[in-house]
C-alpha beads as a LAMMPS data file, in Angstrom:
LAMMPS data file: protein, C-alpha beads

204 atoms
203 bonds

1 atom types
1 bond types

-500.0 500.0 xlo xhi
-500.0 500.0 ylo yhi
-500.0 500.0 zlo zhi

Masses

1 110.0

Atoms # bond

1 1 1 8.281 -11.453 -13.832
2 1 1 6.468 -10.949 -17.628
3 1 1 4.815 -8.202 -15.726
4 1 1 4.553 -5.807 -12.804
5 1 1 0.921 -5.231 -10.845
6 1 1 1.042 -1.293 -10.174
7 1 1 -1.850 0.109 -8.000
8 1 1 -2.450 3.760 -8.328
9 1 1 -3.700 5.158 -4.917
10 1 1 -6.638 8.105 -5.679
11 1 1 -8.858 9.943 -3.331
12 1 1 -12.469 11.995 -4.670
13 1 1 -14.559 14.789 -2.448
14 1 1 -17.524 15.890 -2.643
15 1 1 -16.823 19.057 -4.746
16 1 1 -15.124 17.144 -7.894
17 1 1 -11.786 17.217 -6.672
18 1 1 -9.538 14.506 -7.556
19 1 1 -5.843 13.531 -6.730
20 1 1 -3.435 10.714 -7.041
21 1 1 -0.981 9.897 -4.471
22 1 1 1.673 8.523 -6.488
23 1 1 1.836 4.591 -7.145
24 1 1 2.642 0.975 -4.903
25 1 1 4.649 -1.859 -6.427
26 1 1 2.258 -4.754 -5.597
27 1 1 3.806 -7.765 -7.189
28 1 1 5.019 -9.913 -4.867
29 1 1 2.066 -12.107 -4.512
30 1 1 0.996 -15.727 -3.458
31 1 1 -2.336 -17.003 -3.955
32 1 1 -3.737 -13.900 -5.354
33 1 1 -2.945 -11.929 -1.713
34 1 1 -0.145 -9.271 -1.925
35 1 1 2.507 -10.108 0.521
36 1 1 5.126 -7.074 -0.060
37 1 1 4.048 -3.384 -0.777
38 1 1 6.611 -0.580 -1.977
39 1 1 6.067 2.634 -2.834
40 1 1 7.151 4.556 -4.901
41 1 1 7.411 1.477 -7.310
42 1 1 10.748 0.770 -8.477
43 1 1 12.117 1.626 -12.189
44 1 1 9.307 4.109 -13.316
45 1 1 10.611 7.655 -14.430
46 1 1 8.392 10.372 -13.152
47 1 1 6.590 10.862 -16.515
48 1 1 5.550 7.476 -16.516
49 1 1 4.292 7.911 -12.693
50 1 1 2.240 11.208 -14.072
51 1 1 0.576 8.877 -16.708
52 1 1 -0.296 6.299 -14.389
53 1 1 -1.653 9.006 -11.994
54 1 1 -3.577 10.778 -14.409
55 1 1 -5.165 7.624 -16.154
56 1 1 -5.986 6.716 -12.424
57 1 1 -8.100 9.984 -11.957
58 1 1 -9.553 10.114 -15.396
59 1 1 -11.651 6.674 -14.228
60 1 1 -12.408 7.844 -11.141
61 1 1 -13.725 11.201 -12.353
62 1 1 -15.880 8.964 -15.099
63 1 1 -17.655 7.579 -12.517
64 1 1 -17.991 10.269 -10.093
65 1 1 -15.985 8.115 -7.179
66 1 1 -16.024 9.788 -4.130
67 1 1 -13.429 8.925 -1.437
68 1 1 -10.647 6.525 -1.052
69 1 1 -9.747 3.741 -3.950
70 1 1 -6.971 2.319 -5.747
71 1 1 -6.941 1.725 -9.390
72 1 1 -4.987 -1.356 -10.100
73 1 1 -3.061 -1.940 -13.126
74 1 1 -0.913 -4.670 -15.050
75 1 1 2.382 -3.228 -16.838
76 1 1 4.288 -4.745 -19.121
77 1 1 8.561 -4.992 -19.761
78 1 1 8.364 -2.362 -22.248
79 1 1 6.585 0.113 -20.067
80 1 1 3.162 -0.321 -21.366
81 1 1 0.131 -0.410 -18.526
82 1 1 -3.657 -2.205 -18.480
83 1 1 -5.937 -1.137 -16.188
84 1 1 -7.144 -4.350 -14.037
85 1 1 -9.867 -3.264 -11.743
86 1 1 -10.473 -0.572 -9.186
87 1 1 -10.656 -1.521 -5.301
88 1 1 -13.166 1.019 -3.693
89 1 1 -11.925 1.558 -0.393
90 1 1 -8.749 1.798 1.833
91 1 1 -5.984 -0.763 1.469
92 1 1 -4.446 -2.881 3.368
93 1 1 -1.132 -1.557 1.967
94 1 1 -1.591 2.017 2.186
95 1 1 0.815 2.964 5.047
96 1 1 3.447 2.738 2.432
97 1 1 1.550 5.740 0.584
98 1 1 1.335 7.587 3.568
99 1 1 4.764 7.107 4.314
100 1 1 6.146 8.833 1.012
101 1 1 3.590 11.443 0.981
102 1 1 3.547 12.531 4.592
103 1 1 -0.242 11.806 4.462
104 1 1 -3.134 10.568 6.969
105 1 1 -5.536 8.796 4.678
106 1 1 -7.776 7.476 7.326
107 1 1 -8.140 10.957 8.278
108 1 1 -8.852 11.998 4.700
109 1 1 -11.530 9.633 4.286
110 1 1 -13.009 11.188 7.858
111 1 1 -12.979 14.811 6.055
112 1 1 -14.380 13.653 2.892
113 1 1 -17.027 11.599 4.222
114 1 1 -18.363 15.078 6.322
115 1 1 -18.040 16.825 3.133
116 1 1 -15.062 18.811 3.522
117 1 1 -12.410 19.342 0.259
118 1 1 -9.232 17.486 0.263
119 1 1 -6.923 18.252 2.371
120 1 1 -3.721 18.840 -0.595
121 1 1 -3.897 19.689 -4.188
122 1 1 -2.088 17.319 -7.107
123 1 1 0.736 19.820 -7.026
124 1 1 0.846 19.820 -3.155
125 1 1 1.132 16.390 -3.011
126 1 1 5.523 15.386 -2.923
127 1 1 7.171 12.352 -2.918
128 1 1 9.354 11.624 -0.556
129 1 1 11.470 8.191 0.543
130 1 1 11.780 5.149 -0.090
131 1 1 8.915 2.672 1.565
132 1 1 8.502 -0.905 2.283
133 1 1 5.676 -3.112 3.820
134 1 1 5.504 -7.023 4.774
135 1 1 2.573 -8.591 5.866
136 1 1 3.100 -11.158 9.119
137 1 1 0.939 -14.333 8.803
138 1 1 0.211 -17.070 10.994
139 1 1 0.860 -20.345 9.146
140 1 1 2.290 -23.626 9.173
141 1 1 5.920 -23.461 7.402
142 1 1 5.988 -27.873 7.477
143 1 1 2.667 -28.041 5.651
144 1 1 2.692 -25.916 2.811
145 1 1 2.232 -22.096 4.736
146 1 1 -1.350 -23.343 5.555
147 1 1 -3.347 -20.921 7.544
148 1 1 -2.612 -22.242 11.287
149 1 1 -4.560 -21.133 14.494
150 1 1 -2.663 -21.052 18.234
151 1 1 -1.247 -19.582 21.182
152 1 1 1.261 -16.751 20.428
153 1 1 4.259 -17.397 22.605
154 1 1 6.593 -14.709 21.795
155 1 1 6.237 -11.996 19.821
156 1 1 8.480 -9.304 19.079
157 1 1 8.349 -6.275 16.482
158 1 1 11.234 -3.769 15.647
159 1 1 10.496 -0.500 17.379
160 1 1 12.208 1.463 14.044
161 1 1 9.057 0.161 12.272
162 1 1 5.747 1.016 12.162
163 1 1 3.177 -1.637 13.047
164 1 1 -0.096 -2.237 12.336
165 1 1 -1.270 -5.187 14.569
166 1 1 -4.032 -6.220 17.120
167 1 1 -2.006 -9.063 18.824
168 1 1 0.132 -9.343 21.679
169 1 1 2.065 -11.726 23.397
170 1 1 -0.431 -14.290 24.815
171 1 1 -3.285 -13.806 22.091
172 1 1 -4.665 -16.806 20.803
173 1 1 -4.972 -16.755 16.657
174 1 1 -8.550 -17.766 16.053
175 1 1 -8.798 -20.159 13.231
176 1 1 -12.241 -18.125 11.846
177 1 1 -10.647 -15.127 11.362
178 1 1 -7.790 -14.200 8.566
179 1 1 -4.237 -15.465 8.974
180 1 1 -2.455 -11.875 8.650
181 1 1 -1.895 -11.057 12.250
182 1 1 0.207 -8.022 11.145
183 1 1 1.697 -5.534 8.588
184 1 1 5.290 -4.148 9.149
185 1 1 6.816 -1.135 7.111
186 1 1 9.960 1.187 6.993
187 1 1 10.204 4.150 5.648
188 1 1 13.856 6.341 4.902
189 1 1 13.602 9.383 3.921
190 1 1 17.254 10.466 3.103
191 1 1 19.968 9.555 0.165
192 1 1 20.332 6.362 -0.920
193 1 1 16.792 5.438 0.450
194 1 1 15.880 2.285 -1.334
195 1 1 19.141 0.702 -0.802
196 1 1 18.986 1.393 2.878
197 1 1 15.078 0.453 3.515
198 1 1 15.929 -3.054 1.279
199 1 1 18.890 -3.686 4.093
200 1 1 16.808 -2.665 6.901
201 1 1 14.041 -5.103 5.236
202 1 1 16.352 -8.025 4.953
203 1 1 17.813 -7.653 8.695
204 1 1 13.995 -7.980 9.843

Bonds

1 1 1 2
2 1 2 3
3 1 3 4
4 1 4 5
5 1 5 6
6 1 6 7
7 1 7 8
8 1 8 9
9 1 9 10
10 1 10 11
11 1 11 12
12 1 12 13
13 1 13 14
14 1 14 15
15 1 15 16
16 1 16 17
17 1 17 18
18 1 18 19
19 1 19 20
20 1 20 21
21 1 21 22
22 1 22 23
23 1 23 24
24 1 24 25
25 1 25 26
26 1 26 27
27 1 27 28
28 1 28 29
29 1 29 30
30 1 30 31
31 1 31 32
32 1 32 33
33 1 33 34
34 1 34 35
35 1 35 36
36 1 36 37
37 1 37 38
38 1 38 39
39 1 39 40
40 1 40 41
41 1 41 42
42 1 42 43
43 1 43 44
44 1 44 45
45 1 45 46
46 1 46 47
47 1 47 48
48 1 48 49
49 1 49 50
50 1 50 51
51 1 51 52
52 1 52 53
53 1 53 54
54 1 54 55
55 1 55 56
56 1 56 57
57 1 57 58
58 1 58 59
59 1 59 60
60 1 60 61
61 1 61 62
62 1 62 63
63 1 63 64
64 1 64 65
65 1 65 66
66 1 66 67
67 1 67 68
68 1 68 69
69 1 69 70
70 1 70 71
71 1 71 72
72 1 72 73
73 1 73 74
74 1 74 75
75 1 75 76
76 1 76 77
77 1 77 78
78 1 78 79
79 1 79 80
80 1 80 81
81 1 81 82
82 1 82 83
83 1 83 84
84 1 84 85
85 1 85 86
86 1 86 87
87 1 87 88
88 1 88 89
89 1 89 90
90 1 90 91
91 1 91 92
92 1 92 93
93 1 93 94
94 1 94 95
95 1 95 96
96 1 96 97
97 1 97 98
98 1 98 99
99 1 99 100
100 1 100 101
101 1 101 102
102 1 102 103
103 1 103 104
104 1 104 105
105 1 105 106
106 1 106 107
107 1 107 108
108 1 108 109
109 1 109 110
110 1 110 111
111 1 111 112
112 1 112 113
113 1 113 114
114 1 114 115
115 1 115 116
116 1 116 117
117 1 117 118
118 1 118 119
119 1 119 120
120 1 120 121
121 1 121 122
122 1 122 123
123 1 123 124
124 1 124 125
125 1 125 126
126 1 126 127
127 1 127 128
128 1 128 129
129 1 129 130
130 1 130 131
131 1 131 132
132 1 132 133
133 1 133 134
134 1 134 135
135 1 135 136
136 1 136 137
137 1 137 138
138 1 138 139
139 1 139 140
140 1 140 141
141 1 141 142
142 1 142 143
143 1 143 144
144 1 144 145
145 1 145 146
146 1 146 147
147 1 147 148
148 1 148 149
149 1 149 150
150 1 150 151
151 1 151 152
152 1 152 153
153 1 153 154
154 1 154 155
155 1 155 156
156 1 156 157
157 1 157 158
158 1 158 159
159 1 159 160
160 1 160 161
161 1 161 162
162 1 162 163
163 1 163 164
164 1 164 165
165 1 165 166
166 1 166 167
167 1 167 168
168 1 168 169
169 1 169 170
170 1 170 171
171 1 171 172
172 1 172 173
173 1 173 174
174 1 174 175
175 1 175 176
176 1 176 177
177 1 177 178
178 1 178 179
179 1 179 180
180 1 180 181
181 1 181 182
182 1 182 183
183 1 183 184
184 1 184 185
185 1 185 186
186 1 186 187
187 1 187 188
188 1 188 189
189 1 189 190
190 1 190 191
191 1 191 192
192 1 192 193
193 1 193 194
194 1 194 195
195 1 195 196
196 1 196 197
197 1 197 198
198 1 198 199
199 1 199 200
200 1 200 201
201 1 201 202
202 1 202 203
203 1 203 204
């Protein structure tokens, strides 16, 4: 890759508090949809994680942003970073954030939208672990990974993962409705972490 995409996770309240919750390696893409999330992102020393963060809250304080949102950026090989745009809501990929930070963020959003404070302060806010998250599509393999609509005959999930899914064994995939039927992520929390969560990601 000529570059990495690097998506700063941020959360506002109501009482011009701001964090950032450390940072999610999103480059593995296809078609311009992020297939693989992991945080923290790999090969960034913590000062340039701090830099990141802080860029990440100085826009969202310049616009007075007020809950959840994720401030995307492009960075180069020599450690350089762009900003790229800001997505104003909750991910799709934030369990990995919550994993490393030992955080609730759905929750979050709950207290900030009744006009509570956030829950942590920046220096409250530790990393932790190593995390990891694939999303599961439904698609055709034979014609090109095309979106593919059906009856699911077996499905099967490792219970040492945490999974976000609304399908069970005997759904039917609805052809109207977006192909990810799934997101799947590991967390390890202990030494060695990233080597351990990429072989528990490859046995999957």
């Amino acid at each position: 890759l000529c570059c990495n995409s690097v998506c700063i996770q941020i959360f506002g309240d109501h009482h011009d508090n701001y964090v950032y919750l450390w940072e999610r390696d999103c480059s593995v893409q296809r078609r311009h949809q992020k297939i693989i999330e992991e945080a923290p992102a790999p090969g960034l020393n913590m000062s340039v994680r701090r830099r990141l963060g802080e860029s990440a809250v100085r826009a969202a304080k310049a616009v007075g942003y007020v809950g959840s949102g994720t401030v995307e950026f492009i960075m180069d090989r020599s450690g350089e970073f762009f900003f790229m745009e800001m997505n104003t809501r909750l991910q799709v990929e934030h369990p990995v954030t919550e994993a490393i930070t030992g955080t609730d963020l759905v929750e979050w959003q709950f207290k900030v939208a009744e006009g509570e404070k956030l829950p942590l302060r920046q220096d409250e806010i530790q990393l932790n672990g190593h995390a990891l998250e694939a999303r599961v599509y439904a698609e055709d393999t034979k014609a090109g990974f095309i979106p593919i609509a059906g009856h699911l005959k077996h499905v099967s999930f490792p219970t040492f993962a945490r999974v976000d899914t609304g399908i069970e064994e005997g759904d039917e995939v609805s052809m109207h409705y977006d192909p990810m039927i799934a997101k799947v992520g590991f967390i390890i929390s202990f030494e060695n972490e990233k080597k351990s969560s990429y072989e528990i990601f490859v046995i999957v």
